[in-house]
C-alpha positions as semicolon CSV with decimal commas, in nm:
position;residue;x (nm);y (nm);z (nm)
1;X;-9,227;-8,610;3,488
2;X;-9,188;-8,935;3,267
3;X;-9,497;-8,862;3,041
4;X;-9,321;-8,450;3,040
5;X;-9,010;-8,606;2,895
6;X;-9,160;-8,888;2,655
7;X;-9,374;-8,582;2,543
8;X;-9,069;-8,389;2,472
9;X;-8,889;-8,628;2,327
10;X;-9,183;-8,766;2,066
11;X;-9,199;-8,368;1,931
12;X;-8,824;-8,346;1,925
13;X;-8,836;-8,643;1,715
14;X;-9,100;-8,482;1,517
15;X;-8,889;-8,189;1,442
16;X;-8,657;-8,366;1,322
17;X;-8,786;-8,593;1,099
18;X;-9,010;-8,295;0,936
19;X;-8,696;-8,126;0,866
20;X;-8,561;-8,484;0,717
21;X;-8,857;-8,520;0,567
22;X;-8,886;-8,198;0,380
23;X;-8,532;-8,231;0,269
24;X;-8,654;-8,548;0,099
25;X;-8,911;-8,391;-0,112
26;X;-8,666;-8,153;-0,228
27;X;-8,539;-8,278;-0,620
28;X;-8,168;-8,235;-0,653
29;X;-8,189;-8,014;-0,922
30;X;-8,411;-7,755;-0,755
31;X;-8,236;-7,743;-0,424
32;X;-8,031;-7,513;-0,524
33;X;-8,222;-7,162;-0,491
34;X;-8,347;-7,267;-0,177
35;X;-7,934;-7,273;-0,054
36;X;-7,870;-6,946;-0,209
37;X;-7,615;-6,694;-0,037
38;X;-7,833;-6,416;0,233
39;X;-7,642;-6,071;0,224
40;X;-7,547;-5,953;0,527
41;X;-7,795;-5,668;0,616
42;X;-7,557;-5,487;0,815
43;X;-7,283;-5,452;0,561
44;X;-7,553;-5,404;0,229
45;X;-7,577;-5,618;-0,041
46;X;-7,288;-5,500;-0,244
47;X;-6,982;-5,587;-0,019
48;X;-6,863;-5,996;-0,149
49;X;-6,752;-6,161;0,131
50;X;-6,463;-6,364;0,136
51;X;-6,264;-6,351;0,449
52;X;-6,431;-6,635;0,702
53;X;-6,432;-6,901;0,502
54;X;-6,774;-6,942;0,527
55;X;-7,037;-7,151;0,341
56;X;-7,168;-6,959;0,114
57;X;-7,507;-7,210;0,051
58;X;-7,579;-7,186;0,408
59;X;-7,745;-7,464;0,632
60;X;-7,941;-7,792;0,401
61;X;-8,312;-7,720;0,378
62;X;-8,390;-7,967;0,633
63;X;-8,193;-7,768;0,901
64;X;-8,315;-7,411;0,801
65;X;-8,704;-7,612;0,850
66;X;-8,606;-7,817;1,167
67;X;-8,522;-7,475;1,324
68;X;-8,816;-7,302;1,246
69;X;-9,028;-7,617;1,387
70;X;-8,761;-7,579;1,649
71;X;-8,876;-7,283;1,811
72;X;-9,135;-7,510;2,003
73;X;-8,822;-7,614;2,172
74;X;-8,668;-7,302;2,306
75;X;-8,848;-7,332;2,644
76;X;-8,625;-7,614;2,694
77;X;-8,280;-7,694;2,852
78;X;-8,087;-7,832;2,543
79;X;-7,944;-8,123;2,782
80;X;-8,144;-8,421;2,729
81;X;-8,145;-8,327;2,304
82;X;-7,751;-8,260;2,321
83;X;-7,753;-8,608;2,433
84;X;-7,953;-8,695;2,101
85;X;-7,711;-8,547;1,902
86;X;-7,361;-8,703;2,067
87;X;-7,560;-9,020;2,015
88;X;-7,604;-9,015;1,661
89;X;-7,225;-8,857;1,626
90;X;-7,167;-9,136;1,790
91;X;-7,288;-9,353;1,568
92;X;-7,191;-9,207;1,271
93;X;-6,833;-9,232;1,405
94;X;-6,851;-9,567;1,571
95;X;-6,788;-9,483;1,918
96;X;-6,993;-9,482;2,230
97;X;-7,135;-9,171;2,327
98;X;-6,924;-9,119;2,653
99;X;-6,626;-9,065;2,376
100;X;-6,873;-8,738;2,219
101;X;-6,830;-8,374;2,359
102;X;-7,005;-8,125;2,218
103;X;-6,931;-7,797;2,238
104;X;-7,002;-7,444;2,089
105;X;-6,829;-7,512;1,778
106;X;-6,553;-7,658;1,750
107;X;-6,366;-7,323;1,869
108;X;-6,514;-7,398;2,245
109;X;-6,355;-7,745;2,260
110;X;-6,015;-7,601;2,138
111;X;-6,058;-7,388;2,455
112;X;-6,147;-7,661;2,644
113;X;-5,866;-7,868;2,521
114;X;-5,610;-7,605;2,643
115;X;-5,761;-7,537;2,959
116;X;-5,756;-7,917;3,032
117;X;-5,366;-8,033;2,895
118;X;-5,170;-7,711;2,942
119;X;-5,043;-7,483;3,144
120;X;-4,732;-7,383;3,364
121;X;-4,465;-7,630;3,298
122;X;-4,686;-7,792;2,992
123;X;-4,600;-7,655;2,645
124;X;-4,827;-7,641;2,365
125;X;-4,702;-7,691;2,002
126;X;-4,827;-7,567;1,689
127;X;-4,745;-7,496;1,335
128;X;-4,712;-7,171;1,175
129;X;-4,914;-7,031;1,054
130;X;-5,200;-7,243;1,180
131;X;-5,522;-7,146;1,334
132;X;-5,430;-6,976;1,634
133;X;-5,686;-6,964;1,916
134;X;-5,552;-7,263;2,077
135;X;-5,238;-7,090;2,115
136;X;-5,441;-6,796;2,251
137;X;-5,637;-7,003;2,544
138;X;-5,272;-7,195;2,600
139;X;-5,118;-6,846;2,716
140;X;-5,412;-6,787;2,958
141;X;-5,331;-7,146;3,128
142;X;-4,974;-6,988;3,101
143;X;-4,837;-7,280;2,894
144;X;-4,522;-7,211;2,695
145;X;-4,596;-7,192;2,338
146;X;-4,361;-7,334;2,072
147;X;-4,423;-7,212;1,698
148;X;-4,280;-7,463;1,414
149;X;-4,275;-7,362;1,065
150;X;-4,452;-7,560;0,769
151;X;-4,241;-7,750;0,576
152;X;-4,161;-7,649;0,194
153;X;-4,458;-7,792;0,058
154;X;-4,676;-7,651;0,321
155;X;-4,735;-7,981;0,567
156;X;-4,675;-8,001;0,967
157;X;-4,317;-8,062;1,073
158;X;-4,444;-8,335;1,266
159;X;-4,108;-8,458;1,381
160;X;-3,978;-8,098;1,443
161;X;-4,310;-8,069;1,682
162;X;-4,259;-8,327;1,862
163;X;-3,860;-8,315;1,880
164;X;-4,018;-7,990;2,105
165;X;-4,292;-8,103;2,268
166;X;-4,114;-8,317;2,561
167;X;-4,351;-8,586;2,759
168;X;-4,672;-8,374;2,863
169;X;-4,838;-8,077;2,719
170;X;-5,029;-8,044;2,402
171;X;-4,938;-8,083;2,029
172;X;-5,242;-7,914;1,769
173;X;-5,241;-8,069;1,435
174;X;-5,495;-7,867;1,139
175;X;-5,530;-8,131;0,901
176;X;-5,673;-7,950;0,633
177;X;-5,462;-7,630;0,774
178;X;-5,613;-7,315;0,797
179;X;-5,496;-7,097;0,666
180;X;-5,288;-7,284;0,384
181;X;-5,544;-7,540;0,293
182;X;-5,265;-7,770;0,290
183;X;-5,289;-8,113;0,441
184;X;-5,048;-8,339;0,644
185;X;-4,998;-8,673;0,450
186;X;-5,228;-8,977;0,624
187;X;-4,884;-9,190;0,641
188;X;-4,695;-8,922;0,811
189;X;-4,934;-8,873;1,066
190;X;-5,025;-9,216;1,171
191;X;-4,603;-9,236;1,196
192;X;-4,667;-8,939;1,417
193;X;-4,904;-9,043;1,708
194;X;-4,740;-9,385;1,687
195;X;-4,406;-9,188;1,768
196;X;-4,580;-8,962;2,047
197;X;-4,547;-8,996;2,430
198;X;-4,845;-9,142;2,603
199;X;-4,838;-8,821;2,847
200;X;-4,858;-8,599;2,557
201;X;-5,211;-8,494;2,410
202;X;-5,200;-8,428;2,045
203;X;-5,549;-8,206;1,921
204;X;-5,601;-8,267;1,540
205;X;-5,857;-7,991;1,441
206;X;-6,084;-8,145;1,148
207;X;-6,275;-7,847;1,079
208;X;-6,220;-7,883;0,700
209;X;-6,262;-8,266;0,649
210;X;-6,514;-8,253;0,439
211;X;-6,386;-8,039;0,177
212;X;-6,108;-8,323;0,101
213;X;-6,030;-8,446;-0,230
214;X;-5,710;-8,687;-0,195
215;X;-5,587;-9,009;-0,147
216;X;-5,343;-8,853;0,104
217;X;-5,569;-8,750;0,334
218;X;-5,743;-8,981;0,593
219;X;-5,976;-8,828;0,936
220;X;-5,768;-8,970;1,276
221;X;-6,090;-9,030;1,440
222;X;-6,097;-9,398;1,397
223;X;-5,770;-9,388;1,529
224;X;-5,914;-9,301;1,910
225;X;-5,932;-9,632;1,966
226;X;-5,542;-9,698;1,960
227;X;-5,414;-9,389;2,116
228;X;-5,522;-9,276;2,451
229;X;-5,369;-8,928;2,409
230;X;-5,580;-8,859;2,097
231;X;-5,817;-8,582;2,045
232;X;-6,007;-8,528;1,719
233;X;-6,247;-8,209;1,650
234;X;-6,491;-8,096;1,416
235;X;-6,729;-7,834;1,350
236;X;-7,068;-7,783;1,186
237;X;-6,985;-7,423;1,097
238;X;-6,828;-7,498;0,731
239;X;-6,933;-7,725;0,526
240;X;-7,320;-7,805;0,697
241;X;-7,344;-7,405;0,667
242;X;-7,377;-7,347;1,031
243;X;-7,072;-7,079;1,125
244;X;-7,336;-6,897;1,287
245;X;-7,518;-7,145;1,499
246;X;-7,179;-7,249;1,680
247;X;-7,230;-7,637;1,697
248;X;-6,907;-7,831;1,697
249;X;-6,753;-8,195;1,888
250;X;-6,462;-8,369;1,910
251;X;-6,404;-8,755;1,949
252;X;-6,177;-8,880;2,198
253;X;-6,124;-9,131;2,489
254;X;-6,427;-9,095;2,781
255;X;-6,112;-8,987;2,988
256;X;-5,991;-8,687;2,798
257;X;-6,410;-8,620;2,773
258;X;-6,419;-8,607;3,176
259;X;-6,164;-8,366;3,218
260;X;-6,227;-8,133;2,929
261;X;-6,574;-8,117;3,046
262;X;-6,474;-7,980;3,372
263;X;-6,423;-7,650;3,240
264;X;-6,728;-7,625;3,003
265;X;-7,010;-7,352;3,087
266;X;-7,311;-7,547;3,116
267;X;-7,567;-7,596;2,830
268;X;-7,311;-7,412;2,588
269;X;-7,497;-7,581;2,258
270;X;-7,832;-7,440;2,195
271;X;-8,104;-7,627;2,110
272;X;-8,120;-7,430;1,764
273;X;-7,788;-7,575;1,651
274;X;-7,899;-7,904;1,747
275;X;-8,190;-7,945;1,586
276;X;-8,025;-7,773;1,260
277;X;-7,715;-8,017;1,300
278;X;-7,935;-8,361;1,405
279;X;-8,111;-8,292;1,028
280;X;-7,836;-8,192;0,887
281;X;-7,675;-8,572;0,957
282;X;-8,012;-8,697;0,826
283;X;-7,993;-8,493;0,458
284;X;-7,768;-8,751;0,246
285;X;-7,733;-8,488;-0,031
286;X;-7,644;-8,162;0,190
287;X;-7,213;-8,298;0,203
288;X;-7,172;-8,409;-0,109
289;X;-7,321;-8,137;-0,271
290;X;-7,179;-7,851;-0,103
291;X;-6,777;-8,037;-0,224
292;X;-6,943;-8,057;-0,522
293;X;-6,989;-7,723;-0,601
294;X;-6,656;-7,558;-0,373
295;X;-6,459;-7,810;-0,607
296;X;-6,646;-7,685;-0,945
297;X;-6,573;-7,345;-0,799
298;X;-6,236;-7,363;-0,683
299;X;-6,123;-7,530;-0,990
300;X;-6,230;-7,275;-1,218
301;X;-6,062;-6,999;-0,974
302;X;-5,719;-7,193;-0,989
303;X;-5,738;-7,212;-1,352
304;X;-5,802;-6,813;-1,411
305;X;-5,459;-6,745;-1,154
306;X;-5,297;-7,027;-1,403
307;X;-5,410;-6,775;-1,673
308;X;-5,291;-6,468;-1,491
309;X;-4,936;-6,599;-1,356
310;X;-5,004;-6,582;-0,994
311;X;-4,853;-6,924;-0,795
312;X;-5,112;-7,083;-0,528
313;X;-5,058;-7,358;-0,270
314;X;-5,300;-7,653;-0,333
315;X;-5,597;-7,644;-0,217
316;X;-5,761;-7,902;-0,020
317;X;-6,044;-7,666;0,208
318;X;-6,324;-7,385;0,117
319;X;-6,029;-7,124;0,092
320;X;-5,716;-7,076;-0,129
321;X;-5,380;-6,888;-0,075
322;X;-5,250;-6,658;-0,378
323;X;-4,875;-6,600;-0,373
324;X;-4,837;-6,228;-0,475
325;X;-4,532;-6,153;-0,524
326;X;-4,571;-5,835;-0,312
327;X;-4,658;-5,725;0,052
328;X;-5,032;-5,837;0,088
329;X;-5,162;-5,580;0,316
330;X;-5,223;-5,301;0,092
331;X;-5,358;-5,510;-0,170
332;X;-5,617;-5,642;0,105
333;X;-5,696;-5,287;0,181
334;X;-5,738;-5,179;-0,167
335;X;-5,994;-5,461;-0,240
336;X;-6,187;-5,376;0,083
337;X;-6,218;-4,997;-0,064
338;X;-6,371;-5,189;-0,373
339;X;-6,614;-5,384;-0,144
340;X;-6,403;-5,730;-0,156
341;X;-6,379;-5,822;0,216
342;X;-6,048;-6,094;0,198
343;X;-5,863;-6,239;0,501
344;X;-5,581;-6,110;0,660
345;X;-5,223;-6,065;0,646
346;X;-5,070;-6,375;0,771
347;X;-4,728;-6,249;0,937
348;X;-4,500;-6,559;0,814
349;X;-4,683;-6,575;0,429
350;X;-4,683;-6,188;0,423
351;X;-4,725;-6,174;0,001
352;X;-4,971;-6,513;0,028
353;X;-5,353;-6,346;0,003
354;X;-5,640;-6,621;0,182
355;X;-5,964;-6,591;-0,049
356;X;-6,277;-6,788;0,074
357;X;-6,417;-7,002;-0,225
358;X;-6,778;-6,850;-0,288
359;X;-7,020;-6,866;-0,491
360;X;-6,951;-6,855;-0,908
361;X;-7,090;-6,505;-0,897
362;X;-6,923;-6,384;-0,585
363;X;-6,583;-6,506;-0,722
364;X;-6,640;-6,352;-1,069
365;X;-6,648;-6,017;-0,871
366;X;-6,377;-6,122;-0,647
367;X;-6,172;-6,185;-0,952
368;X;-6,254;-5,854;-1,166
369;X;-6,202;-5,623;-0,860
370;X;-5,848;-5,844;-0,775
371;X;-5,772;-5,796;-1,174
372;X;-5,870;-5,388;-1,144
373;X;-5,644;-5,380;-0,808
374;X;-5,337;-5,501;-0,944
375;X;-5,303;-5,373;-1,291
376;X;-4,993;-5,203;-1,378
């Protein structure tokens, strides 16, 4: 059994570093093509997609190669190779691994999260809009679930949240927020958890971390250490590329870990997404250059609605919100007709249209159907 495992672990190793390995021969300036957007065979190649905010570049070279080496490993329970991963999350974070869950993307432990702190008599506070499915699993537990509006300028109301949250229960913080790509100031939310009640969990949903370009924003997750009722999530779906693998974790006390994990399926993270997200940690490039080019992107998007008049809230994620000045949902259904799949109609922004950043190509079409769709 111990020669079995030392086996499997050497060729999981193996994988790995083949996929680090190859993303290491790859030049900068040529890994490009290799990233390039696959159309969705399903929907043909003509439909630009812009309503998941999605990675356009998909997974680093080194994940797409550690999978395919990979499937030497699908004979396997994922256990022993999930631990692999918490423990280099782990590192990279600088926790211990009993403070790592990993879960399905980030989605699962959202799930989790609700399952575990609410319920009857425990509320569960959110902004709106904000990503939703935490509100979602907090009405199966039968929690009570309080909406507060952004402020002006598009941050959390964090004292209005938790003014409403009472001692218990769950507050959810999206810091980048989807769907505003808006971010809650670092100063206002360290204020925050230092203000919260020990019995109260607060979930702060990093999905979009990486994406961030300001001096105001700051991850929470080195904050675990001083706040016992602090839960801090991520994903591998946006910018490593992997929406479709579902890989995600959160950080937190071994505690909250314990009793979240009580109500996880077993084996929920295949071994596909962990190989793909072990060599994604191990390409240096892969992070840097997917801001890179969203910035470049984004950037040059902003400065074409400058051009045409049209008001957007900052953006600090892979997705933008366009003000309007009309009700959004036929103009959503109008681009679809022209093959522009946008997101939806947000009830409380109900002129603001969400537009994934793509590629440069894919927004150039984006842009001349939008143009076409709204002339007068």
């Amino acid at each position: 059994m111990t020669n079995a495992k030392q086996l499997s672990r050497r060729g999981f190793t193996k994988v790995i570093g083949a996929g680090a390995a190859y993303a290491a021969l790859q030049p900068l300036g040529i890994r490009l093509p290799a990233r390039r957007p696959i159309d969705d065979p399903k929907k043909g190649a003509g439909i630009v997609r812009l309503s998941s905010n999605e990675n356009p570049y998909g997974p680093a070279p080194a994940a797409v190669k550690a999978m395919s080496d990979g499937f030497s490993l699908a004979w396997r329970y994922p256990d022993e190779y999930q631990d692999e991963l918490a423990a280099e999350l782990a590192r990279l974070n600088g926790v211990s691994s009993e403070q790592v869950l990993m879960g399905a993307g980030s989605g699962e432990l959202l799930k989790l999260a609700a399952a575990a702190f609410t319920g009857p008599g425990r509320k569960v506070v959110i902004a709106d809009p904000t990503f939703e499915a935490i509100g979602r699993h907090a009405g199966v537990s039968r929690a009570e679930l309080i909406k507060v509006a952004l402020t002006p300028d598009y941050r959390h109301d964090l004292a209005k949240m938790l003014s409403l949250a009472g001692d218990g229960g769950l507050i959810y913080v999206c810091n980048p927020n989807n769907p505003t790509a808006s971010i809650t100031p670092n100063a206002e939310l360290r204020a925050f958890l230092a203000r919260v009640p020990q019995h109260t969990m607060v979930l702060v949903d990093e999905a979009y971390h990486h994406y961030v370009e300001s001096n105001d924003y700051e991850s929470v997750i080195s904050l675990v250490k001083d706040y016992p009722n602090l839960i801090v999530a991520r994903t591998f779906s946006k910018i490593y590329g992997m929406a479709g693998l579902r890989c995600g974790y959160c950080v937190t006390r071994k505690e909250n870990v314990q009793l979240m994990r009580e109500h996880q399926f077993y084996d929920s993270v295949n071994i596909m997404a962990i190989v793909a997200a072990l060599a994604s940690l191990k390409d240096p490039d892969h992070v840097g250059q997917g801001r890179k080019l969203n910035s470049e992107v984004r950037k040059s998007v902003c400065g074409q609605f400058d051009k045409l008049g049209y008001r957007y809230i900052p953006s600090h994620a892979n997705f933008m919100m366009i003000d309007l000045r009309r009700e959004v949902k036929p103009v959503i259904a109008a681009l679809r007709d022209r093959h522009v799949e946008v997101g939806r109609l947000f009830p409380t922004l109900p002129t603001f249209l969400r537009v994934t950043i793509g590629t440069g190509p894919q927004m150039d079409a984006f842009l001349a159907t939008f143009r076409e769709t709204l002339a007068p």
